[in-house]
C-alpha positions in Angstrom: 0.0 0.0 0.0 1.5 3.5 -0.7 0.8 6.4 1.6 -1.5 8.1 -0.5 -3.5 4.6 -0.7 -2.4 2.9 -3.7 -1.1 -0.7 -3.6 2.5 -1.1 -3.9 4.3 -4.7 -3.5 5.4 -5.4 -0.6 8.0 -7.5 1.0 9.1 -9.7 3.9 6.7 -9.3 7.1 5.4 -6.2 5.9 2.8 -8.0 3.2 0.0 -6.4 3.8 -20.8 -0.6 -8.9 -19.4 3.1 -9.6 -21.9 5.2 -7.6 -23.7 7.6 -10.4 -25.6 10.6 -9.3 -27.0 13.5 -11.5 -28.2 16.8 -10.3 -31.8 15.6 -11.1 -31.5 12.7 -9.0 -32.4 11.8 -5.3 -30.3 9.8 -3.0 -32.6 7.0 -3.1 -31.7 6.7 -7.2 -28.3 6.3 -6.5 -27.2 3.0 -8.4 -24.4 1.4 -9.3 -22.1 1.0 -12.3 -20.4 -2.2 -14.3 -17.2 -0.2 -15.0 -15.0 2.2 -14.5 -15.0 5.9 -15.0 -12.3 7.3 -17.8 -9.1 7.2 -16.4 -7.4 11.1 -16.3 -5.0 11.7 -19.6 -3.6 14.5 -17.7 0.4 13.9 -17.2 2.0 13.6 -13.7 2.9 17.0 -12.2 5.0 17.4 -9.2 4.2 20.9 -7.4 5.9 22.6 -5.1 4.6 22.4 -1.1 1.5 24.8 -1.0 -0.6 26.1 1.8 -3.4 25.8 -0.1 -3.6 22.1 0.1 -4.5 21.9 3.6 -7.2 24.8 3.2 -8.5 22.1 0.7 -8.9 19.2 3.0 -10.4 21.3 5.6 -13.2 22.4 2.9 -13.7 18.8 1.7 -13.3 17.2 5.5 -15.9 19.6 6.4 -18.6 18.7 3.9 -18.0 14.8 4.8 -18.2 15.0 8.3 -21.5 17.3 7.8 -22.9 14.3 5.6 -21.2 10.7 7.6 -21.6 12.1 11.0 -20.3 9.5 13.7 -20.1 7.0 10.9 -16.7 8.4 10.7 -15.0 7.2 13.3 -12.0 9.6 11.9 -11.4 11.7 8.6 -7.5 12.4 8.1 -5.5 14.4 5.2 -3.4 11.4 4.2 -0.4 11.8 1.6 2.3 14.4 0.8 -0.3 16.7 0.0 -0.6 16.4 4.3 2.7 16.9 5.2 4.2 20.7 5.0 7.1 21.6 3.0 6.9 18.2 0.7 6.3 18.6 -2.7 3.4 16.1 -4.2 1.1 15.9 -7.3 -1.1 18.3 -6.3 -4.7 16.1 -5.1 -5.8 15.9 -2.2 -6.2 12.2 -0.1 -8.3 11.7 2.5 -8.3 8.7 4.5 -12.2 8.1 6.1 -12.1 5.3 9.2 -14.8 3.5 9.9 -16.0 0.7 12.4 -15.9 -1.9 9.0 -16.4 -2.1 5.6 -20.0 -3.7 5.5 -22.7 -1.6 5.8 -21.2 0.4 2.1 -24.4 1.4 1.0 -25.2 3.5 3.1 -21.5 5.2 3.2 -22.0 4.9 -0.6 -25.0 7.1 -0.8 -24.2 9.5 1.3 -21.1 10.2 -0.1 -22.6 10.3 -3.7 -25.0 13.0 -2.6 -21.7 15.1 -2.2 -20.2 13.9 -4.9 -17.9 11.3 -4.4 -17.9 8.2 -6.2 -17.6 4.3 -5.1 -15.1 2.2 -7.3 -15.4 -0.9 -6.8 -13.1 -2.0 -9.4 -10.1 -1.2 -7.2 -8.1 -3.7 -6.2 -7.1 -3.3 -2.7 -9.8 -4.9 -0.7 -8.7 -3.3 2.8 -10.5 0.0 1.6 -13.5 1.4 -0.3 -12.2 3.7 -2.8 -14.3 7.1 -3.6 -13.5 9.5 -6.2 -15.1 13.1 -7.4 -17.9 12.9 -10.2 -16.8 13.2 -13.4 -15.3 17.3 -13.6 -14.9 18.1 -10.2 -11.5 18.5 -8.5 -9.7 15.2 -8.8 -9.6 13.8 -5.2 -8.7 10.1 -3.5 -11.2 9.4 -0.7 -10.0 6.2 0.9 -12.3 4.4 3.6 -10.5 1.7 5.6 -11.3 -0.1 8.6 -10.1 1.8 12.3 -7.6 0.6 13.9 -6.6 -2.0 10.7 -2.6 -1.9 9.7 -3.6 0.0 6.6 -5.4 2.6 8.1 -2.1 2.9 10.7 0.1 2.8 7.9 -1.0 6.1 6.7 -1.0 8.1 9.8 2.5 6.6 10.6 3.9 7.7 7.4 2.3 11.0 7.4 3.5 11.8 11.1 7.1 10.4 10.6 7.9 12.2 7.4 6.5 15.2 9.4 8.6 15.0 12.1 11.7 14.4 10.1 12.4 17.1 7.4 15.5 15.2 6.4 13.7 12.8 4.5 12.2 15.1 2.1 15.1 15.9 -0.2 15.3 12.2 -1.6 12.0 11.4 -1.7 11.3 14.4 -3.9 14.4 14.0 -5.8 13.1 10.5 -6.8 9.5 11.7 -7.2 10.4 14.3 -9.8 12.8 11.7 -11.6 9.9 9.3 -12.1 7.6 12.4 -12.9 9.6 13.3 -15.6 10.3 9.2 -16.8 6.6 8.1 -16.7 5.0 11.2 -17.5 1.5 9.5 -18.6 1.8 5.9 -16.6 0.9 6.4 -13.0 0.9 2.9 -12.5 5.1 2.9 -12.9 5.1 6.0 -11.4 3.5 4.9 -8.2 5.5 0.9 -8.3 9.2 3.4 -8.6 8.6 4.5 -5.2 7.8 0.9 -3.5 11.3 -0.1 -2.7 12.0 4.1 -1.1 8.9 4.0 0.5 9.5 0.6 2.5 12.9 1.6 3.7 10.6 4.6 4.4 8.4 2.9 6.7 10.6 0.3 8.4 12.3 3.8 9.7 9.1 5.1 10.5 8.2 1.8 12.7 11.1 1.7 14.4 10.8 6.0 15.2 7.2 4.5 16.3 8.5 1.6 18.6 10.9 4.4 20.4 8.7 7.3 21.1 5.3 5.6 21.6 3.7 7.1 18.2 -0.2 6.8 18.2 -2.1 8.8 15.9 -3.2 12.3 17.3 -6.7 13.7 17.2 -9.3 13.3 14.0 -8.3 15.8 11.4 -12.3 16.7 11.1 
């Protein structure tokens, strides 16, 4: 899994339908959809560290907590776009945690009133994976299950890479490099950064194991 909740191989012990809704429709219409939405043409673009992204979350949190309620048991800002001074493509990821992954159609509705989409095509079964209606702001909305290792693996990596500024340099360097190489293919985009990542995170655990880390308040 990478941190902004896309699967990435993983080794040794660290292994780890669409939702349609038109203006002129109710909630209760909401239906699902045998395929996928168009995947983005738009190339990769690394962007230099803004402010603005976390003004963004905060809108978008907002808005979901107003709709979920207490069916959020937390909603973070997950992936470099959450962690100051680290440059990142430029969406926002937001990592929803819920009690589990069962009662979806109601999550599913209510999210699609907003205007976040279910796909159910993606592949990581340890999340339900929302994303905008087609010409709205591109945004990852990833629901996983409190408390699992996945939805832990994001906080940790968010925290840890904010704590420790040094880690920044080469993670960007390497970023931008496979920006530049796989310009239209986000698939080899996102499996360059597996092998960075894991070294990454096994840093991360053990910075965990020695000060105690457990995630801090709800972001919304």
């Amino acid at each position: 899994m990478h941190p902004d909740g896309q699967t990435l191989s993983q080794p040794d012990r660290w292994q780890s339908q669409e939702w349609m809704l038109t203006s002129s429709r109710s909630a209760s219409e909401v239906r699902p959809m045998d395929r996928e939405l168009p995947c983005t043409t738009q190339p990769i673009e690394i962007c230099d560290w803004s402010s603005d992204w976390a003004e963004r979350f905060a809108t978008k949190a907002k808005t979901i907590r107003q709709v979920l309620g207490d069916h959020a048991l937390r909603i973070d800002h997950i992936g470099s776009t959450a962690i100051r001074g680290l440059a990142a493509k430029p969406i926002i990821d937001v990592q929803i945690s819920v009690a589990d992954l069962e009662s979806l159609d109601v999550l599913a509705e209510k999210m699609a009133v907003i205007g976040y989409l279910w796909r159910p095509q993606n592949t990581d079964l340890t999340k339900r994976y929302f994303r905008e209606r087609p010409g709205d702001e591109r945004t990852h909305i990833h629901v996983r299950r409190a408390g699992s290792w996945q939805e832990q693996w994001s906080l940790l990596f968010r925290d840890y890479m904010r704590a420790h500024a040094e880690e920044h340099g080469p993670y960007v360097e390497l970023k931008r490099a496979l920006a530049s190489r796989h310009r239209h293919d986000r698939a080899a985009y996102t499996e360059g950064k597996s092998e960075h990542l894991w070294q990454v995170i096994r840093r991360a655990d053990r910075w965990a194991a020695a000060s105690g880390w457990r995630p801090g308040p709800s972001d919304a």
